[in-house]
N, C-alpha and C positions, 0 to 999 in steps of 0.2 A: 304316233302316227297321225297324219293331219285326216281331214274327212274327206281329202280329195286322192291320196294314197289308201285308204280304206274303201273308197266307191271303184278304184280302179283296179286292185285285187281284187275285190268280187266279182268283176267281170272276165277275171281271167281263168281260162280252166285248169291252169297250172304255174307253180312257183319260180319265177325267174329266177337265175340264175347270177350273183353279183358276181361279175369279173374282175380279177385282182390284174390283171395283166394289161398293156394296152393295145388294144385292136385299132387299128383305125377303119373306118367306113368308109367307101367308097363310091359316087356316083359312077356304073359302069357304064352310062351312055353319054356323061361327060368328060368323064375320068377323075372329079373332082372331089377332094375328099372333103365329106360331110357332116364329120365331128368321130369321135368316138364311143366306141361300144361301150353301154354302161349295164348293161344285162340283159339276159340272153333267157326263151327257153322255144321248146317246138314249137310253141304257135307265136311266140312276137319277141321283139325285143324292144330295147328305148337305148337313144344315143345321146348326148351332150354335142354338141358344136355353134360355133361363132353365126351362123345364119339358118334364119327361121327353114323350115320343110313343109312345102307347102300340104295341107289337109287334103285326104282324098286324093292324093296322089299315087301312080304308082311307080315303082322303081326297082333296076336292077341292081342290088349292091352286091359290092366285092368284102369281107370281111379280114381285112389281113392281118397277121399276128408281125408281132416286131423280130424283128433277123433271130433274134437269140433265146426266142420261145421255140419250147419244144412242139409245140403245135404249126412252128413255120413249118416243119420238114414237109407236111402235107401239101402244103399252098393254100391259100383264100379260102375261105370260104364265099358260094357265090347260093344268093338268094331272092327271089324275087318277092317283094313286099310292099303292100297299100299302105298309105300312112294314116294313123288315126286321128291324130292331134300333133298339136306345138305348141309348146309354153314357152315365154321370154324370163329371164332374171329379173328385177328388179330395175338393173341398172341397163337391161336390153342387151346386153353383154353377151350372152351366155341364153343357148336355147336348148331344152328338151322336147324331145319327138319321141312319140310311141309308132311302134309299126305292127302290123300283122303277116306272119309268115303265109305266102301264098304260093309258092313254087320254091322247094328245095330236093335236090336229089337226096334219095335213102344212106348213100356215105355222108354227105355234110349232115343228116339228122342226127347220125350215130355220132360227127363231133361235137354236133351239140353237146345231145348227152353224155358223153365223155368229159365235158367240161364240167358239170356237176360231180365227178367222182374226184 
């Protein structure tokens, strides 16, 4: 674990969540989708996608599973979330974002955590 995965679970008050399935992310006030979910828990999650997110921003995202997960049946997940940070690849390629969960209804909590079981 590098010291900057080590400084960033400490400040978390709880263990993310790795998602083996593909969600994609969704800008819902542009509709635009903004990389995919790369772990998930009640209080934030972090995505991978092709362009940077800007810091301090906030945002409403759509969380959708792929047609043929059993977690489609439900629909989206919809969350509203500030972003923390953005990190580039190396080769600028490839950005991660952390986010802070700030507005989620108590059913999309419970698929959070259904996601962990």
């Amino acid at each position: 674990m590098k010291a900057t995965d080590t400084a960033a679970k400490d400040n978390r008050g709880q263990n993310r969540i790795e998602v083996s399935e593909v969600i994609h992310v969704i800008d819902r006030q542009t509709g635009n989708t903004i990389g995919q979910l790369v772990n998930i828990s009640e209080e934030g999650l972090m995505l991978q996608g092709p362009e940077p997110v800007a810091e301090n921003g906030i945002y409403q995202l759509s969380l959708e599973f792929e047609a043929d997960s059993a977690s489609a049946a439900d629909g989206p997940l919809m969350i509203g979330v500030e972003s923390l940070w953005c990190h580039s690849s190396s080769d600028q390629a490839q950005h991660w974002s952390g986010f802070y969960i700030i507005d989620i209804s108590e059913h999309d909590l419970q698929r959070i955590r259904q996601l962990a079981r």
